[in-house]
C-alpha positions in Angstrom: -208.1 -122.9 44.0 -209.7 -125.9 45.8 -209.0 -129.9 44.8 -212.4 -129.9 43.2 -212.1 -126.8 40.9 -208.5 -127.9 39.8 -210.3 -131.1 39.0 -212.5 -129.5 37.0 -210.4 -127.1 35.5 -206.8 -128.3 34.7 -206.8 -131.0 31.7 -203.5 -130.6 29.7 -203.4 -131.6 26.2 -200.7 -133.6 24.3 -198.4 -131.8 21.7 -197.4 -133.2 18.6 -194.6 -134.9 19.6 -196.5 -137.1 22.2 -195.6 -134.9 25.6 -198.1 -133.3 27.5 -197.6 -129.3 27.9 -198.9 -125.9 29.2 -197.2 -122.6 27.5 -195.2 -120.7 30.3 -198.6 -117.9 30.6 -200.9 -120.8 31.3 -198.5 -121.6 34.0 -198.4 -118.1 35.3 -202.2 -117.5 35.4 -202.6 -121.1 36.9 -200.4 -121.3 39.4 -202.4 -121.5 42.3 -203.9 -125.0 41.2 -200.9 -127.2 40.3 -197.3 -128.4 42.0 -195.0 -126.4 39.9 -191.8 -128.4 40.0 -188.2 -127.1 38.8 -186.2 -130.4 37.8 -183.1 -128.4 37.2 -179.8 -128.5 38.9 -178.9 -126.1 42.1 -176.3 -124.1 40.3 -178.9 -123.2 37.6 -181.5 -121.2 39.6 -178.8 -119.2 40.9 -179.2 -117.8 37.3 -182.9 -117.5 36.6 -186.2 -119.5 37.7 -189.7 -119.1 38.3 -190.9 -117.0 41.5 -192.8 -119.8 42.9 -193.1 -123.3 42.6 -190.7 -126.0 44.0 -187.5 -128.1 43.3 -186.1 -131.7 42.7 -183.4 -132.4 40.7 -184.1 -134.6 37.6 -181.8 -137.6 39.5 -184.3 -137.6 42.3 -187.8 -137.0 41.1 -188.8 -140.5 40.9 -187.5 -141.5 44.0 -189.0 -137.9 45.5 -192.5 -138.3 43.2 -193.7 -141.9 44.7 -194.9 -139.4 48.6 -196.9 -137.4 46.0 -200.8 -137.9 44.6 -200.6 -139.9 41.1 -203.8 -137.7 40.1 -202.8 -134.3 41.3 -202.0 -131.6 38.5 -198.0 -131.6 38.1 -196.3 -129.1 35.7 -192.1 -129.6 35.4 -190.1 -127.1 34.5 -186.4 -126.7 32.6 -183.8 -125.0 31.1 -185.7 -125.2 27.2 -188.5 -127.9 27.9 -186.2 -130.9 26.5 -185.3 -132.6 30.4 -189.3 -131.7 31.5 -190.7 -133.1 28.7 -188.5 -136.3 29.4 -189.2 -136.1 33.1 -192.9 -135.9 32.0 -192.8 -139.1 30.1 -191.4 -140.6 33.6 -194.1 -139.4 35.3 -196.8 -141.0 33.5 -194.9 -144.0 33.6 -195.2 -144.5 37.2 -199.1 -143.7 37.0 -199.0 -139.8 36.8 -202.7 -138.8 35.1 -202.2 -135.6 34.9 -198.4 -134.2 34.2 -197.2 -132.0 32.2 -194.2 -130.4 30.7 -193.6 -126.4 30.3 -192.8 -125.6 27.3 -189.7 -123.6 26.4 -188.6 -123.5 29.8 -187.7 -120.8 31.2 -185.9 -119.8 28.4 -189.7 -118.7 26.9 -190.9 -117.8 30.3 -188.2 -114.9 30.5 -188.5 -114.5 27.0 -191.9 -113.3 27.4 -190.9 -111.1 30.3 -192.9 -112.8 32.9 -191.4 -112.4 36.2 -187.9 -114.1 37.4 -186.1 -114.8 40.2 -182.4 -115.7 41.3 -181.5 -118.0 43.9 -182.8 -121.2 45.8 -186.4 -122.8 45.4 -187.9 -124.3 48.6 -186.5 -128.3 48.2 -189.6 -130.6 48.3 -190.7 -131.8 51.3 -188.6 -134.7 52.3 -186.2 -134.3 49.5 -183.7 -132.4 51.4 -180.6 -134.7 50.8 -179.0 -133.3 47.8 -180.2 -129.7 48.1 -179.9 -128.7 51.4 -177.3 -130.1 53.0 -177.3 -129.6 57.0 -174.4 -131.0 59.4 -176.1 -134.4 59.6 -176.4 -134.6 55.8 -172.8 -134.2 55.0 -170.4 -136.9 53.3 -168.5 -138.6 56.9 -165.6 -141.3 56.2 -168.3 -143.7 57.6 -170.6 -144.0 54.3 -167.4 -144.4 52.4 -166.9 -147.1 54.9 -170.3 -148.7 54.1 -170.2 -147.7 50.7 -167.0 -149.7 49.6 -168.1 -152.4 51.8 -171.0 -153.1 50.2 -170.3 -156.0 47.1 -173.7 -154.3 45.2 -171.0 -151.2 45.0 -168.0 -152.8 43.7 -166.8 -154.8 40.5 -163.7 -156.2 40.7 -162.3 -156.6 36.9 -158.5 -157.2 35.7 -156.8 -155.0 34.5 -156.3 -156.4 31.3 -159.8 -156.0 30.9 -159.0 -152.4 30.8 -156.7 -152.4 27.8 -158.8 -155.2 26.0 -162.5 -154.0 24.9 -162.6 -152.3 28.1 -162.3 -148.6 29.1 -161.7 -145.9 31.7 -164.3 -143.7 32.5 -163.7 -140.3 33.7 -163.4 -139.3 37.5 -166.8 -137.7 37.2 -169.2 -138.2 40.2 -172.8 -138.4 37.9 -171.6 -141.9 36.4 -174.1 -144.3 37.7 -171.7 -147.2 36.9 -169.1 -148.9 38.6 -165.4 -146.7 37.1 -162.2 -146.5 36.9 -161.6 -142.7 36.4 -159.4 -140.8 35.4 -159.7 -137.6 33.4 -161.3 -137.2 30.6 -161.6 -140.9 30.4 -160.2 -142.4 27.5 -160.8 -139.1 25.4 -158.6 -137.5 28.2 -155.6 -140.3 28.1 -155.0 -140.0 24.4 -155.6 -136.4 24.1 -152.8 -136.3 27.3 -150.2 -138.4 25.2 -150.8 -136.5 21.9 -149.6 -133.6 23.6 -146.5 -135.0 25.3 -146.1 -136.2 21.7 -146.2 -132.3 20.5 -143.9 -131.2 23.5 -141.3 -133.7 22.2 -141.6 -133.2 18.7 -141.5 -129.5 19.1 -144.1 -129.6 16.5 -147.9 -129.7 16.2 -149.4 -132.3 15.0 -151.8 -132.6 11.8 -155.6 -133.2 11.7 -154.5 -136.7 10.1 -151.8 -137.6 12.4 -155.0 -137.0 15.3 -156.6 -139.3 13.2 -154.1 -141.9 12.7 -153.3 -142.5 16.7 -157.2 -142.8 17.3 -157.6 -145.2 14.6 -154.2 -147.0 16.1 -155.6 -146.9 19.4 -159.2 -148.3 18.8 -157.8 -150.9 16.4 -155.6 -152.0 19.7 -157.4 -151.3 22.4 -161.3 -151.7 21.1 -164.0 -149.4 23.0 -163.2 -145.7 23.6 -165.1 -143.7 26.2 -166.4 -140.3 26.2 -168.8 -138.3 27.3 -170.6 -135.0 27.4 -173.7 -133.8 30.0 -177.5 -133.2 29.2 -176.4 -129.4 29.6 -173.7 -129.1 26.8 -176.7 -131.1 24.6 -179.1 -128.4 25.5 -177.1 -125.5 24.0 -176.2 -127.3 21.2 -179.5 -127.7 20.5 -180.0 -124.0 20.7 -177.4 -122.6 19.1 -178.3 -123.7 15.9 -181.9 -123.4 14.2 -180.8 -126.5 12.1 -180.2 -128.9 15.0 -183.7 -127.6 16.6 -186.1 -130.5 15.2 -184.1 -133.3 16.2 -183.6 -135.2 19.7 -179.8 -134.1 20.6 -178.8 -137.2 22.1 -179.6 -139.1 18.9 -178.2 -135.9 16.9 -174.8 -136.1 18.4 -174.8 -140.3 17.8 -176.5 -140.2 14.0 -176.6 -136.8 12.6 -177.7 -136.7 8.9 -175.0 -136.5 6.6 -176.3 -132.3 5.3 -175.4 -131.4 9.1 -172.1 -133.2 9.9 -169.7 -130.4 9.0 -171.8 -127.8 11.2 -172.2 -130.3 13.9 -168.4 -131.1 14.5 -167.8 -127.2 14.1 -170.6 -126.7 17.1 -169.0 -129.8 18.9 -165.4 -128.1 19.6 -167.3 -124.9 21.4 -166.5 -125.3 25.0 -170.2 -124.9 25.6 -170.9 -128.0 23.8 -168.6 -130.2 25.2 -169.9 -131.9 28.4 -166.7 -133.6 29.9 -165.2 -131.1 32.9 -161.6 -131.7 31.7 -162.0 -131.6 28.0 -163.6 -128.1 28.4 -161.5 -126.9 30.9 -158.4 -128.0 29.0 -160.1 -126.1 25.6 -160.9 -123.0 28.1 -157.1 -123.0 29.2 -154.7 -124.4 27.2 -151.6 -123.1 29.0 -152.7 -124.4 32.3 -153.8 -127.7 30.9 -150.5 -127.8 28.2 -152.7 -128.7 25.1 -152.7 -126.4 22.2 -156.5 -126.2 21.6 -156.4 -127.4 18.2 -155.0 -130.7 18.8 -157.7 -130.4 21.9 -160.5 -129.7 18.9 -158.8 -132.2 16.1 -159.2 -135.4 18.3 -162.7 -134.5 19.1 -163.5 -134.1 15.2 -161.9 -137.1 14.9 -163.5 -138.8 17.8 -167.0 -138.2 16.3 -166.2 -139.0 12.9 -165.7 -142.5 14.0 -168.3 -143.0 16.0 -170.9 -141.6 13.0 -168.9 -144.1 11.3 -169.6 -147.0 13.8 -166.2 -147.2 15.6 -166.6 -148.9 18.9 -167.0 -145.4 20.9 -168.7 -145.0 24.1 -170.6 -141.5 23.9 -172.3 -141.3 27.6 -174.6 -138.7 28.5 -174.4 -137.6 32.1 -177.3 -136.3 33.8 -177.2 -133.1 36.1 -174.5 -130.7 37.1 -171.3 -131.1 39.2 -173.2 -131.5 42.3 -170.2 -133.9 44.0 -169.4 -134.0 48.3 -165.8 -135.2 47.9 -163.2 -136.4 46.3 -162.2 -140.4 46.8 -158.7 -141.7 46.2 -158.8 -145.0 45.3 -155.4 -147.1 46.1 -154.3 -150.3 46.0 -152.0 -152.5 48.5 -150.1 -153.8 45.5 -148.5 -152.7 42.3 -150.8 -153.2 39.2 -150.5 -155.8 36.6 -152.3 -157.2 33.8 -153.7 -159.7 36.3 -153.9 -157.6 38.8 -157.9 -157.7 40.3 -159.0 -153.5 40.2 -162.2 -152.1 42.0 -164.2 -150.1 40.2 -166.5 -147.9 42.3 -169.8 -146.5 41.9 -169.3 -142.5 42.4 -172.8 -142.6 44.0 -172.8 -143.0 48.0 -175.9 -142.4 49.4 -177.6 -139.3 48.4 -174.2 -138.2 47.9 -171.6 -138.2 44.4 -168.4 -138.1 44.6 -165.2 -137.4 42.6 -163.7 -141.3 41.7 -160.0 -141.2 41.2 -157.9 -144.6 40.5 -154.4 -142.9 40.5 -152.6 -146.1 40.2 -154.4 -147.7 37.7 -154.3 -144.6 35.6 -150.3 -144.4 35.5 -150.8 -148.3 34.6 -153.0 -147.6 32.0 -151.2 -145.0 30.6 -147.7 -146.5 30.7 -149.5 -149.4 28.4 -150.7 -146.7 25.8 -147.6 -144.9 26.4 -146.2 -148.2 25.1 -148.0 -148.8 22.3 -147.5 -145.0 21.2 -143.5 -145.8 21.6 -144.4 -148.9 19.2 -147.1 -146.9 16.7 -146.0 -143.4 16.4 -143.6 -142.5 12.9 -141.7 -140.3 14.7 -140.9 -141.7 18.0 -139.7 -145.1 16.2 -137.4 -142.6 14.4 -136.2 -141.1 17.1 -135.8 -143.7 19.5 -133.9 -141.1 21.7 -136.5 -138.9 22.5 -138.8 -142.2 24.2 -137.8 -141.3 27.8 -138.4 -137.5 27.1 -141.6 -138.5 25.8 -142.3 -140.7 29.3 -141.1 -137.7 31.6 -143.4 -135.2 29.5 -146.7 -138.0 30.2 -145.8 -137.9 33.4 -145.7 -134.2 33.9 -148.4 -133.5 32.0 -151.0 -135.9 33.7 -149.7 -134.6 37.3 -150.1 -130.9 35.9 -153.6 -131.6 34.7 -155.2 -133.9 37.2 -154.4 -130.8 40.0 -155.9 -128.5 37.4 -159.1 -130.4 37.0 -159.6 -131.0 40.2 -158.6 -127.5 41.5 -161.6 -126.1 39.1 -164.5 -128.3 40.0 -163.0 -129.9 43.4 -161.1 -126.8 44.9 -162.9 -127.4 48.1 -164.4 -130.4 48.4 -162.8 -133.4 51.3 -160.3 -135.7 50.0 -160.7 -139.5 51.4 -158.0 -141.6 50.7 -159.6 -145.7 50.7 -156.8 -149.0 50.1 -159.0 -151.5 48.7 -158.3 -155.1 48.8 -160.9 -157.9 48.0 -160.1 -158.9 51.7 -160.6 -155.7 53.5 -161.2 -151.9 53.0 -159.3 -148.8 54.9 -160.5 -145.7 54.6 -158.5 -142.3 55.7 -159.9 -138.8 55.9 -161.6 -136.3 54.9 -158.2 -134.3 53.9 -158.2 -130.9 52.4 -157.1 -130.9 48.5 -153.7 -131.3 48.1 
């Protein structure tokens, strides 16, 4: 079909809700006269996608979108409709006339049997960073280099600030913020010490006694972080009829009251929970050495107090695990609570990366550790089980940081970098440990 013709032809109408769309036949029959653009992640169109069209990855279509025509016909295309329809908004934002969002996603396409295919969509032109790596693309120790040399890329904090109305974040590569990670974040630290707690005690512990050590811990410490990923909201949102009217993001931060029980029930389903760690260590408990109640219990717990409006951090990451490496973070000194920590922005380039702070972890948890020796009934009963409690944190965290990182990091580069505010070494790439 020629420019003047899809001029003339393709106008898209508004739904109800605002967005622009075009049902998934429209799209098939129309094919010919607009960009049809996947905004989903890699890994998902190794499942199902369109037989034409192209791809960007939701993280890079604005950047990608500013080489295209403002007024040529665009139609985006997700999972369900929920990330195009956002990405849709976007576009019109930065002057897009004529966008528009698929609706249903190819959930709906393949629903009404229109044809599918697996595998790789040609990357738009120019957009090749993320999506089609080649030799010169690949993470080298030099943008590390440049990366952690750059004062835009690092915020130096103390690490008191960590303990006080501060948090860790997790080691996850999509944060766009400067971290501290470790896993799970803070979600992953307490869940870690409540089951050294169990191994101890020889015991599990109750759905109050999960609530008791959060409410402990956010009276003591202040914010809590956790997170899930625009995917895990997605299923939620289907898996549910209920949840379907409502915007998940805002669902899982202010559900009304009539879906609460329902919701936390949803919110313990390994699909539904967003964090790596969390659902790996729900997915295997043995491995991981939580029971998966206890794993479930805090998050029940966690979201009752933030529908409550306790001081939790729920961030929603955007995109899959789509990470180049693995960085190490160390420091030339031993941490203390005025010690001056870097926290690193996991994004390098057009690269992510895996953000670990291994020292300033074990720091972090030896203060909670702490405060759990102080808090906890039974360990103040039994003052003799306190160093079997410390040697069970310790083998616990080793046990599941290899885990976590064997699953989504198995063969990823390893660079080691020894921060200082004065000067920055970086070694590597080394295979995983």
């Amino acid at each position: 079909m020629t420019a003047a013709l899809a001029e003339t032809v393709v106008r898209f109408e508004r739904s109800p809700g605002g967005v622009p769309e075009v049902d998934a036949t429209w799209v098939l029959e129309h094919r010919d006269a607009v960009r049809i653009v996947d905004v989903r992640d890699t890994r998902e169109l190794v499942v199902h996608r369109l037989p034409f069209g192209e791809h960007v990855p939701l993280r890079r279509l604005g950047e990608v979108a500013e080489r295209w025509d403002p007024h040529e016909p665009v139609v985006l295309v997700c999972r369900s409709g929920r990330r195009s329809a956002r990405a849709t908004r976007d576009l019109e934002d930065m002057g897009f006339t004529r966008v528009a969002s698929m609706t249903g996603g190819i959930l709906v396409w393949e629903a009404l049997g229109h044809p599918v295919r697996r595998g790789p969509l040609p990357v738009a032109e120019k957009d090749r960073a993320s999506d089609a790596r080649t030799e010169d693309d690949r993470l080298v120790r030099g943008d590390i280099v440049d990366h952690l040399g750059d004062p835009t890329q690092i915020r130096w904090v103390r690490a008191a600030s960590l303990l006080m109305q501060a948090t860790q974040s997790c080691v996850d590569g999509r944060d766009a913020h400067p971290i501290v990670g470790t896993m799970g974040g803070d979600a992953g630290e307490l869940l870690l010490a409540l089951a050294a707690l169990e191994r101890v005690r020889d015991e599990p512990l109750d759905e109050a006694s999960v609530r008791a050590a959060l409410d402990a811990r956010l009276e003591a410490f202040g914010r809590f972080y956790m997170h899930t990923d625009e995917h895990a909201l997605e299923e939620l949102a289907d898996s549910d009829p209920r949840f379907a009217p409502y915007d998940p993001r805002e669902l899982v931060r202010h559900p009304p009251a009539e879906l609460e029980e329902p919701l936390l029930a949803a919110l313990v389903d390994p699909a539904h929970v967003g964090c790596g760690h969390l659902r790996l260590t729900l997915q295997n408990p043995e491995e991981y050495g939580v029971r998966t109640e206890l794993a479930r219990s805090l998050l029940r717990a966690a979201f009752r107090r933030l529908w409550q409006g306790a001081p939790i951090d729920l961030v929603v990451l955007e995109g899959g695990h789509e990470e180049s490496g693995v960085l190490t973070v160390h420091l030339d000194h031993d941490v203390h609570p005025y010690s001056r920590i870097p926290t690193v922005v996991p994004h390098i380039g057009d690269h992510e990366v895996f953000v670990s702070h291994p020292q300033v972890s074990a720091w972090v948890r030896a203060q909670g550790a702490s405060f759990l020796l102080e808090e906890d009934p039974w360990l103040r009963e039994h003052p003799e089980r306190r160093d079997a409690f410390l040697e069970a944190l310790e083998e616990l965290g080793d046990a599941q940081l290899h885990a976590t990182l064997g699953h989504l990091a198995a063969r990823l580069p390893v660079y080691d970098a020894y921060v200082s505010p004065d000067a920055v070494r970086v070694e590597g790439p080394r295979d995983p440990d």
